[in-house]
N, C-alpha and C positions, 0 to 999 in steps of 0.2 A: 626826422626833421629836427635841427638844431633849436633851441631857445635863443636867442640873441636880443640881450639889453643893451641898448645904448643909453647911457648914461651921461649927466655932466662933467664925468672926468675920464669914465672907463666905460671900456665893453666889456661883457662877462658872457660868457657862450657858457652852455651845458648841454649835454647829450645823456637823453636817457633813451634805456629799452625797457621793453615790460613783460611778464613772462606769468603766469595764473595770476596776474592781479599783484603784485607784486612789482615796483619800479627797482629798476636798478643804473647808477649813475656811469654812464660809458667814458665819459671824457669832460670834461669842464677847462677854464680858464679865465682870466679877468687880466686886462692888458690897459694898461693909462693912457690916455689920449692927449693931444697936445692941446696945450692950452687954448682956452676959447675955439673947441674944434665944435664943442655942443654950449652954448648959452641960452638957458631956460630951457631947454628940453626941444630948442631948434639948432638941428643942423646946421652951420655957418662954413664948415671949413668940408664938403665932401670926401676930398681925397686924404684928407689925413685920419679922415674916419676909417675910410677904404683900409688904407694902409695897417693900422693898426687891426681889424677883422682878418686881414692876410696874415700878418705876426701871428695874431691868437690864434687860427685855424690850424695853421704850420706845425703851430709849438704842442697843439692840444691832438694830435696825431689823428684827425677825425677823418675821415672819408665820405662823411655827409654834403651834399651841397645845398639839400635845400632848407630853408630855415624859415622861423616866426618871428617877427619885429613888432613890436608895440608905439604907437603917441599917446601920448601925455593925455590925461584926464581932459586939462586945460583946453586941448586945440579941439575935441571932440562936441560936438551936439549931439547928444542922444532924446528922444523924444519916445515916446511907449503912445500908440496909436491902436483902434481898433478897426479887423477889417472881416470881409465876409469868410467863416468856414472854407465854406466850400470852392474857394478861390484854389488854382492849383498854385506852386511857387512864383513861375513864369508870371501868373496872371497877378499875381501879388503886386511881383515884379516892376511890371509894365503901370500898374494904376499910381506904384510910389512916385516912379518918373514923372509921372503928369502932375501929382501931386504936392512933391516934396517940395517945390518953393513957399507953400503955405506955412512951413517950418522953419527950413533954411535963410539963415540973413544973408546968404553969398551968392553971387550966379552961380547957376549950377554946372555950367561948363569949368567953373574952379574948384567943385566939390568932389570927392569918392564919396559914396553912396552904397552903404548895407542893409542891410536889416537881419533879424532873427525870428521866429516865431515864439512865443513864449506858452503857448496855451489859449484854454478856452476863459473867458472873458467871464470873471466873476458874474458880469449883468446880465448876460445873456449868451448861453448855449452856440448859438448861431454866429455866436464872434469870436475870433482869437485875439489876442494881444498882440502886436507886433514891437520888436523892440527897433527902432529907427536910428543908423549912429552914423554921422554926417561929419567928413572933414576935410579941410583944403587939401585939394590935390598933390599941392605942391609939396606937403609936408612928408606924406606919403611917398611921393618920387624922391627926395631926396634921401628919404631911407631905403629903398629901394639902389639906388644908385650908389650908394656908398658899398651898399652889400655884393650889388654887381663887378666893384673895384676889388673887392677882397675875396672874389671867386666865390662868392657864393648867389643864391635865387632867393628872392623875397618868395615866398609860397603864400606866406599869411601875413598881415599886418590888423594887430589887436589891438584893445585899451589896456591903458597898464592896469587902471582899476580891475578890470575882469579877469587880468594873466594873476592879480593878488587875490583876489576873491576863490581862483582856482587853486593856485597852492595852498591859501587856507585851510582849504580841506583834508592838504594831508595834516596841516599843523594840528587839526581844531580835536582829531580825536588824544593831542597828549595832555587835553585837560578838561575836554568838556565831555560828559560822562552821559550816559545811554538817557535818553528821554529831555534832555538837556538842547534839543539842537535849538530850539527857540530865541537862546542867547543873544543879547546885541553886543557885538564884539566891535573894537576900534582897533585897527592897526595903524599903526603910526610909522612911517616909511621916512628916517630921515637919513637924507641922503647927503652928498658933498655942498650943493648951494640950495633945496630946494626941500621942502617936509611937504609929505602928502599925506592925511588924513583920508583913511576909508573907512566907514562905519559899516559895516553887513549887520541887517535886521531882516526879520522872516518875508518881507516887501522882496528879496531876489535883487532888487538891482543897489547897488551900493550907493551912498551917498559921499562923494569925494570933496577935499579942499585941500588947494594947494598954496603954503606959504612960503616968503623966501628967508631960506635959513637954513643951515645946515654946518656940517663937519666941518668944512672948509673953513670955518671961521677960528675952529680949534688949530685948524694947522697953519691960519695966518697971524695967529696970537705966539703961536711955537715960533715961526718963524721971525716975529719982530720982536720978542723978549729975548731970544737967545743968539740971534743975528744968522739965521740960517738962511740955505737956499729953500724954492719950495720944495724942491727933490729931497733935500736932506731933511725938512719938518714933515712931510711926510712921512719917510721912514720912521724916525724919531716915533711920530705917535703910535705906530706900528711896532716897532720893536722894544722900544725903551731906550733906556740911557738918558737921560735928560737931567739936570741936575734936580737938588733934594726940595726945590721950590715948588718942582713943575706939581706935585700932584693937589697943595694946596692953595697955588696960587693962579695955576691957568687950569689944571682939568677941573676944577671944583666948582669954579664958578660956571663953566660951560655946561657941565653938569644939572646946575642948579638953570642955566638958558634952556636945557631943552625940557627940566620939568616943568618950565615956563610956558615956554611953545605949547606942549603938549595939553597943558589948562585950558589956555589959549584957543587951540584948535577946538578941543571939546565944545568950550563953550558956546563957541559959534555954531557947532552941531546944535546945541540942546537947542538955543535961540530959536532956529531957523527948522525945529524937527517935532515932533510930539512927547518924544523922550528928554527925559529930563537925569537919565545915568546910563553908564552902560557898565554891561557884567565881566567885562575883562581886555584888559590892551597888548595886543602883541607889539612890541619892535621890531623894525622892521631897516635895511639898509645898513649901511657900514658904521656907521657911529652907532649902531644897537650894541653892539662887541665892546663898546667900554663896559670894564668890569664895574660891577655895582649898580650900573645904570638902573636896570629891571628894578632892583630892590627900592630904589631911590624913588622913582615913578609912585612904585607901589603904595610903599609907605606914606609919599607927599601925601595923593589921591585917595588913598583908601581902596582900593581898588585894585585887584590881582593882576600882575605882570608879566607877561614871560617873552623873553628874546627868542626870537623866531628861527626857525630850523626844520627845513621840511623835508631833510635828508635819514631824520633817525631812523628810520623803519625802512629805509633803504641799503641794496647791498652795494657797492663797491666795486668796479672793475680793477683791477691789479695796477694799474695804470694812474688811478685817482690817489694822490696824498690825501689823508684821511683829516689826518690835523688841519692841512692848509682847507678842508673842504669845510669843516666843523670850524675853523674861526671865519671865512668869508659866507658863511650860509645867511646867516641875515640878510645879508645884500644882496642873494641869489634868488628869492620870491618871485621877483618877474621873469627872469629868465627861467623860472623854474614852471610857472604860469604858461609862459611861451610852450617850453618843450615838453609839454604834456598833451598840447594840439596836437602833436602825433596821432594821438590815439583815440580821437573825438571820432 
């Protein structure tokens, strides 16, 4: 099964296999979407979503059709309920249907409706946890149906919080050391318009916030200081060439926006949580790859850094550009999240 993020600017597919425990990355891609085809993490424009999953499927030589799609933090209600042991799935099932308007603010003819089990219920033996995650129908169909335009099968539709919380895991052993797993880690996901904030503490379910902000502001600074198209400030932040101002005058201070953010977002966590630090911040998303970035965080906050890459301990198909996979890996977490459902 494919990973597939869609994103506010791009799609990024990857395909992994797994072989004794060991992943290895089969094909990947990241293809840029037309403008305003995704605004805030909804679907607006279908077919030019479609369009561009065709492009990337094409070009990325994959033979998979079926794939994982995620929504947004934002669109999702999640709710952790308890219910009888010895209920089987079905009968779980059946009781949430009758139930779930007690949770949900929507009709429920507009809602998809999952749940997970989580375990037995700290309070009592006789209970399990159920994890409850609730969201418009609609949001779901439309990604669904984009997927369907670019030849391929929605199999699975996830939260982006839980496809990052899964990649973490391979990130989490290149610095957090045996007896260590306790850790509160924040990742910090920023993206082209949008920064998402996931905290994972030993609680299992993440705590997410999503703010509006992002890269895209770096490359509409690029583009009105130097008179560029967006296609060309794009590039430009990607390749270089810019003149001798750019890196003091527009990356520096953006720099110093997202150590802003990133305080920013914390704080709202501590406010709103019983933690008042956490033990280390991964980056995460395409603006994580400005050089320095990590250091910069670090040293602001006090507080250890690293740009995220969940491909190091993985091998390589012949087929994968290594460089292009190690500078886009930050931005790769959720789809990386996604195509690991494979093997659940």
């Amino acid at each position: 099964m494919l990973g597939l993020d869609i994103s506010s600017t791009s799609v990024k597919l990857l395909e992994l296999s797994r072989s004794g425990g060991k992943y290895r990355v089969e094909s990947y891609g990241v293809e840029p979407l037309p403008n305003n085809a995704v605004v805030e993490k909804n679907i607006s424009d279908v077919e030019g979503v479609g369009e561009a999953i065709a492009r990337l499927v094409e070009r990325s030589k994959t033979k998979v059709k079926n794939a994982a799609v995620a929504v947004a933090g934002s669109a999702v209600i999640t709710k952790t309920i308890e219910m009888s042991a010895v209920l089987s799935e079905q009968e779980m099932e059946n009781e949430i249907q009758i139930t779930a308007d007690q949770y949900i603010p929507y009709p429920l003819d507009e809602v998809a409706l999952d749940f997970e089990i989580h375990g037995i219920s700290p309070r009592s033996e006789e209970q399990v946890e159920v994890l409850l995650a609730a969201c418009r129908r609609e949001n779901v169909e439309m990604r669904q149906d984009a997927l369907e335009q670019g030849g391929l099968k929605a199999k699975v539709v996830d939260i982006e919080a839980h496809c990052m919380q899964r990649a973490f895991g391979l990130v989490r052993d290149q610095f957090v050391g045996e007896g260590d797993q306790e850790k509160v880690i924040a990742i910090v996901d920023v993206g082209a318009t949008m920064t998402t904030l996931s905290v994972l503490t030993d609680s299992g379910t993440p705590y997410t916030r999503e703010q509006l902000f992002g890269g895209k502001q770096l490359t509409e600074e690029i583009q009105r200081r130097y008179s560029l198209s967006v296609e060309e400030a794009g590039l430009a932040k990607k390749q270089g060439g810019l003149p001798d101002d750019y890196e003091s005058e527009v990356l520096q201070p953006f720099k110093e926006a997202v150590v802003q953010q990133v305080t920013r977002s914390l704080q709202f966590f501590y406010s709103s949580s019983a933690y008042d630090d956490v033990d280390h911040i991964i980056l995460a998303g395409g603006t994580a790859s400005i050089e320095g970035l990590a250091n910069m965080v670090s040293a602001k906050l006090g507080t250890p850094c690293t740009t995220a890459n969940p491909f190091v301990n993985m091998a390589l198909s012949s087929k994968v550009n290594e460089v292009n996979l190690s500078n886009d890996a930050p931005a790769l977490m959720i789809a990386c999240g996604l195509a690991m459902r494979s093997f659940d």
